[in-house]
Each structure stands twice: as C-alpha cells, then as structure tokens.
matplotlib code that plots the C-alpha trace (Angstrom):
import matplotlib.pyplot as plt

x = [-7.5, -3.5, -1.5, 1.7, 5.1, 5.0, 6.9, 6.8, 5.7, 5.7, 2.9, -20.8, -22.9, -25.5, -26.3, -26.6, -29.4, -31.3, -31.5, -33.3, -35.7, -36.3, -37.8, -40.2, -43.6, -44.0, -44.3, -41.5, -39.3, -40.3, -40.1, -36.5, -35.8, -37.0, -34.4, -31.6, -31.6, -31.9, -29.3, -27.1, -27.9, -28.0, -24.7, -23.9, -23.3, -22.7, -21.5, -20.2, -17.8, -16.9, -14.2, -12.5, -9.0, -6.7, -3.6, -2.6, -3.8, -2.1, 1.1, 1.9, 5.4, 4.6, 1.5, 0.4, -3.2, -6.4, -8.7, -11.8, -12.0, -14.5, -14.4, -17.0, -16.9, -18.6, -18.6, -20.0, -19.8, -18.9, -20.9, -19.5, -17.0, -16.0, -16.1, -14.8, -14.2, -13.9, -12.4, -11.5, -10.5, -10.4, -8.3, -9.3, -5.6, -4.8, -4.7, -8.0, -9.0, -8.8, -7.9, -4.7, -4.6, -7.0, -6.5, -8.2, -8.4, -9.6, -9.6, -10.9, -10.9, -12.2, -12.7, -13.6, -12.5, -14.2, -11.6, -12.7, -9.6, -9.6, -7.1, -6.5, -5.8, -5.1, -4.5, -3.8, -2.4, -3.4, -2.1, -1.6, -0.5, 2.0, 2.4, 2.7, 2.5, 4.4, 2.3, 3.3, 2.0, 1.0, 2.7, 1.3, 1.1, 0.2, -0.5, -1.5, -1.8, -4.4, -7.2, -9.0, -12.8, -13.9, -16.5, -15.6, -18.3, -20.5, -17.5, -16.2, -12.7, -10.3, -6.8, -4.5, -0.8, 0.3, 2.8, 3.3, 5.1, 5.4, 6.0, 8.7, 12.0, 13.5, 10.8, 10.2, 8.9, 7.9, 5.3, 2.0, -0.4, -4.0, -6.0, -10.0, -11.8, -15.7, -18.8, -22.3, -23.6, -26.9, -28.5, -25.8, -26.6, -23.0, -20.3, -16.6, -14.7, -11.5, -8.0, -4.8, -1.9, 2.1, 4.1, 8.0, 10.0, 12.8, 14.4, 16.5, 13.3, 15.6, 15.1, 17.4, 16.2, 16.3, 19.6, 22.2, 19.5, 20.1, 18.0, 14.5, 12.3, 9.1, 5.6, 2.4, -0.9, -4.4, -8.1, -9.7, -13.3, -16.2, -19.7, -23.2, -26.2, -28.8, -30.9, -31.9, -28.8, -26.5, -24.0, -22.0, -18.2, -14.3, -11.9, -8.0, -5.6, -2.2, 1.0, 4.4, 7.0, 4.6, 4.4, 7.5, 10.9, 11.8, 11.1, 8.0, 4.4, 1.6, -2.1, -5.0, -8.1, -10.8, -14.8, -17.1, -20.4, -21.5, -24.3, -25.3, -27.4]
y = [-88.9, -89.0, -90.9, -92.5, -93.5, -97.5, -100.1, -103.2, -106.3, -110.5, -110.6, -110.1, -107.4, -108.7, -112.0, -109.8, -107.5, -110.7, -112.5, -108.7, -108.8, -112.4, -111.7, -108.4, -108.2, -107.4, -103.9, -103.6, -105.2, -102.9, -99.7, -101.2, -101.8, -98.5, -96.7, -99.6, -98.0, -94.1, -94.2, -96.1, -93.7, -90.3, -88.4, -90.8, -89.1, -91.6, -90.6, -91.5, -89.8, -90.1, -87.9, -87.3, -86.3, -84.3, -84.2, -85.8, -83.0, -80.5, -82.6, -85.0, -85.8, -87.1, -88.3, -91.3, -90.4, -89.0, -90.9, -91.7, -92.3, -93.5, -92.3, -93.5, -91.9, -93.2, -90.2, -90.3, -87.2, -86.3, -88.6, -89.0, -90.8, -89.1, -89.1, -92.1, -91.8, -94.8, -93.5, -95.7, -94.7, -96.8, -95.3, -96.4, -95.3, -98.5, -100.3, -100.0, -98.0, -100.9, -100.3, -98.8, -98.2, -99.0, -96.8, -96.8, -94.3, -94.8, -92.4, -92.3, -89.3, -90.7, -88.8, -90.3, -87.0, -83.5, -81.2, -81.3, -82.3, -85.8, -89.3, -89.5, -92.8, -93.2, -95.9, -95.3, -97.8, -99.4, -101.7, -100.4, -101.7, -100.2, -101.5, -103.8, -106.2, -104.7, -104.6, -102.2, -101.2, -98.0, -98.1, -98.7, -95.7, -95.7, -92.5, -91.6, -88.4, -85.3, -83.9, -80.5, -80.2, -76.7, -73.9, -71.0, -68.4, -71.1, -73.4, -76.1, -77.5, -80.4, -79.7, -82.8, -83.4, -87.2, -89.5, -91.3, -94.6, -95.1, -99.0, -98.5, -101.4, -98.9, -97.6, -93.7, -92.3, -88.3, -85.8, -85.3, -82.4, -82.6, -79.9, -80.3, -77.9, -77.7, -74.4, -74.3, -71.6, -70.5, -72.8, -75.7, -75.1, -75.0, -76.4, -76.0, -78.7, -80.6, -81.4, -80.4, -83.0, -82.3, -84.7, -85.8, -88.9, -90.6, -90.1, -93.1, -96.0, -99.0, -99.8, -99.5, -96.4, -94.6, -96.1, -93.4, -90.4, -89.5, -87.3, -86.1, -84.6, -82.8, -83.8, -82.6, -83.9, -81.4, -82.0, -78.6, -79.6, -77.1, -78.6, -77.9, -79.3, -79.9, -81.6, -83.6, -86.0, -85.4, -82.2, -81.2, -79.8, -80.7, -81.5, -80.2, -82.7, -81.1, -83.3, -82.3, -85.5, -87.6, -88.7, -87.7, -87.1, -83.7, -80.3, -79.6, -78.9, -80.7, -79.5, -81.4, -80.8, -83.0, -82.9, -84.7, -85.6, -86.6, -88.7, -88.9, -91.2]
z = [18.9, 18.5, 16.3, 18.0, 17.0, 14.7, 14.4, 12.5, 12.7, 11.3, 9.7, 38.7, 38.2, 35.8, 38.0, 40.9, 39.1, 37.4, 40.8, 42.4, 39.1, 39.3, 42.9, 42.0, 40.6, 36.6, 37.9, 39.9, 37.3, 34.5, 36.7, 37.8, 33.7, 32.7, 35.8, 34.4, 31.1, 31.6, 34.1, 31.3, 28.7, 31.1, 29.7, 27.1, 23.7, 20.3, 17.4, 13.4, 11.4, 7.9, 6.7, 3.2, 3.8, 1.3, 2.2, -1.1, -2.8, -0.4, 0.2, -2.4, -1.8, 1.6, 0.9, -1.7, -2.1, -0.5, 1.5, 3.4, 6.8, 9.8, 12.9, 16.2, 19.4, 22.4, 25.3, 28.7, 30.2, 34.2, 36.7, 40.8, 39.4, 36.1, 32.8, 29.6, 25.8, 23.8, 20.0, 17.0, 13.7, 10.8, 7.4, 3.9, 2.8, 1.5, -2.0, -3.7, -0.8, 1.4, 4.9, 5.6, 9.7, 12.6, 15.8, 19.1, 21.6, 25.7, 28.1, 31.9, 34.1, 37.8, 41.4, 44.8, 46.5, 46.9, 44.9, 41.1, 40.1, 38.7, 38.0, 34.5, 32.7, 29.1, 26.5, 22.3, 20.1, 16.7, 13.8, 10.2, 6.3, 4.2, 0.5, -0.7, 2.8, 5.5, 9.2, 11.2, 15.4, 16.1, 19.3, 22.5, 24.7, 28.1, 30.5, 33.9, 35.7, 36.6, 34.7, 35.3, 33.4, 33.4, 31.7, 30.8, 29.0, 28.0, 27.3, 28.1, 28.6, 30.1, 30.2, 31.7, 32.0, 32.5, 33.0, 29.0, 28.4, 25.1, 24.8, 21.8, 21.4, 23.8, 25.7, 26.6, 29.2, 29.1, 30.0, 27.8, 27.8, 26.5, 25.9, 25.1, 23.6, 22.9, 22.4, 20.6, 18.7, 17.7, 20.1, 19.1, 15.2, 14.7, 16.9, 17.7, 19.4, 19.4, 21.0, 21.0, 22.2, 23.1, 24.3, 24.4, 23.0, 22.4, 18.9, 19.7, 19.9, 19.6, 16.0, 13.0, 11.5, 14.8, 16.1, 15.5, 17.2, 20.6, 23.0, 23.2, 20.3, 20.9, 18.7, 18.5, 17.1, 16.8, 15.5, 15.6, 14.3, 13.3, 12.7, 10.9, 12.2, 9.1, 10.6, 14.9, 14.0, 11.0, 11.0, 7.7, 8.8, 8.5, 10.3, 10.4, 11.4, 12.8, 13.0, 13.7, 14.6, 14.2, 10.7, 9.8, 11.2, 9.6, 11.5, 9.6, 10.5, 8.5, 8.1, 6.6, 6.1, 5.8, 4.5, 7.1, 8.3, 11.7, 13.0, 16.5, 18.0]

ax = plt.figure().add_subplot(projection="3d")
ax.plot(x, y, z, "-o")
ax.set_aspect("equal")
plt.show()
C-alpha cells in the first residue's frame, strides 16, 4: 500500500461453463467442479490485518491520536499470465474511533511473451474525513509500465518503474519505482516482507494551498513488515509505516510503528 496526495470534496464466462456442466454426467460435473475450484484457489493467498498505530504517541504535534486499523490483502501469485493484488485499508482515526480514511490498492503484472519481464498496471485512490465534516479524495493515481519478479537466496522480489498520473486539479504526470520485498525463516516461522515506493509530483496541484509552489517534489511511502507465526493461520508482528511528502509538506521523514496480527485463510 501507498498513500496519495487529497483533495477535498462536497460532501460470459459463467454461462459458457454452466451450459458444458449442464451436458455431463454427475461424475463429470463433479470432477469438472472439483478442477473449477483448485485452479481458482492454486496461488491465491488471503489475508486480515489489524494494526494499532502510534504515531500519536511518537509524533503528537502532527498527529491527533493513535489508532486501529484493518488491512485485507487478496494475492495471486505468478500464473502464464501474471500475477494481481487487490489491498484495502480502512483507518479508525476518526471521532470516537470511527472511520477516518478508506484506501484501496490494485495492482496487475501480465506477460504473453517469453522474456520474464512483465506489463505492469496500477490503480490507488481512496476517500477520507477530517473533523468535524470535511470529505476529502485520496487522489486517484493511475500507472503503467514494466515489472521484474525475481529470487534471490531464497528470496523473493519485484521491482517496477511506471508511468504515474496522479489525477490532481492540475494533473501530474512522473515516474514511480516500487520495490517488493518478501523471505521466511525457520521454515516460514517468522517472515519479512514489504514495499518500498518513490515517486515524483507536482507541488503546484491546482488548489489554493498549493497555488504559489512551482516545480517537482520527490515523496516516498514504505511498509517494512516482520511477522510471527503462533499458530497454522494467525502471526503476531508490526508494521513501520515510512512517509516523506506525503502527509505533510515539510522536508521531514515520518516513522510509525504499529502492533499487528495477521490471519490467513
């Protein structure tokens, strides 16, 4: 996941396999189920996050209070045609820890050529509250561009650089480099993952607070995670959130850590 610039606001294939089944014996259709549903699942990885951030605690005069946090990732890894990552994130930074921001996350590496390098497409955007009733958009960002998977001593990466439109009053349009990170230890006991994200902007986005900037600024966003499996499905770990430009204007990087647990399924 990364967080984008916001701004504010006023507030078929499924007849085609039923007609084949409809024709087979009770056999045949439960043989052609049973293949339906492990090639759906094959590479398909689920999971549930629930986070406790403190950057209130570590950065109060940016930051009104600490907060919960839900995160679900749906992950399906390298097939002939690639792989996809669906993300949302839902904040309980709001009043009454209601919810503050919603963000979503899609991704889609694809390949219909020999070379393992693959077409990348991306999507992030979101809505959020600030008190006591102002909406604001997580802006729409758009990218497209190339995407290398690799292992590396038990391993394993992605690094892409694409194309971003960031869909601002004044739009931007700049270069973005993603970096994914993931390795098991002790026979995937404990885990090490994340992503690391740099792209460029505008400082001048066609709104009144950003209206006497001019020229480019660089910002970053991070999620270095480490996990601890106690038990088939639930790991204890954290999170560290890394933002620079993106939650605030001033030249100043922000680290916060969170305590997590994880259920796949």
């Amino acid at each position: 996941m990364f967080p984008v610039r916001f701004r504010p606001f006023r507030a078929t294939k499924r007849s085609f396999v039923k007609n084949i089944l409809l024709r087979q014996p009770d056999r045949m259709k439960k043989a052609l189920l049973i293949l339906a549903l492990f090639s759906a699942l094959t590479g398909v990885a689920q999971q549930l996050q629930f986070h406790y951030d403190f950057r209130h605690s570590i950065d109060p005069d940016l930051n009104k209070r600490n907060f919960a946090s839900l995160t679900f990732e749906y992950f399906k890894a390298n097939d002939s045609t690639g792989s996809f990552l669906l993300k949302t994130q839902t904040d309980f930074s709001g009043e009454n820890n209601n919810i503050g921001q919603l963000f979503l996350q899609v991704s889609k590496n694809l390949r219909f050529w020999r070379p393992k390098v693959y077409l990348s497409l991306t999507y992030s955007g979101g809505l959020g509250v600030a008190p006591p009733s102002y909406g604001y958009y997580l802006t729409n960002s758009f990218g497209f561009g190339i995407a290398y998977p690799f292992q590396w001593k038990g391993a394993w990466f992605s690094a892409s650089v694409v194309y971003r439109y960031n869909a601002f009053p004044q739009p931007s349009h700049d270069p973005q480099v993603t970096f994914y990170f993931g390795k098991g230890f002790f026979q995937y006991k404990l885990m090490v993952a994340g992503s690391l994200v740099g792209w460029s902007e505008n400082r001048n986005q066609g709104t009144d607070f950003t209206a006497s900037q001019s020229g480019k600024k660089i910002a970053f966003f991070g999620d270095p995670q480490i996990w601890l499996k106690v038990s088939k499905t639930l790991s204890v770990g954290s999170r560290i959130n890394l933002f620079y430009h993106t939650l605030t204007p001033e030249n100043q990087v922000q680290v916060y850590p969170t305590l997590a647990l994880k259920n796949q399924f």
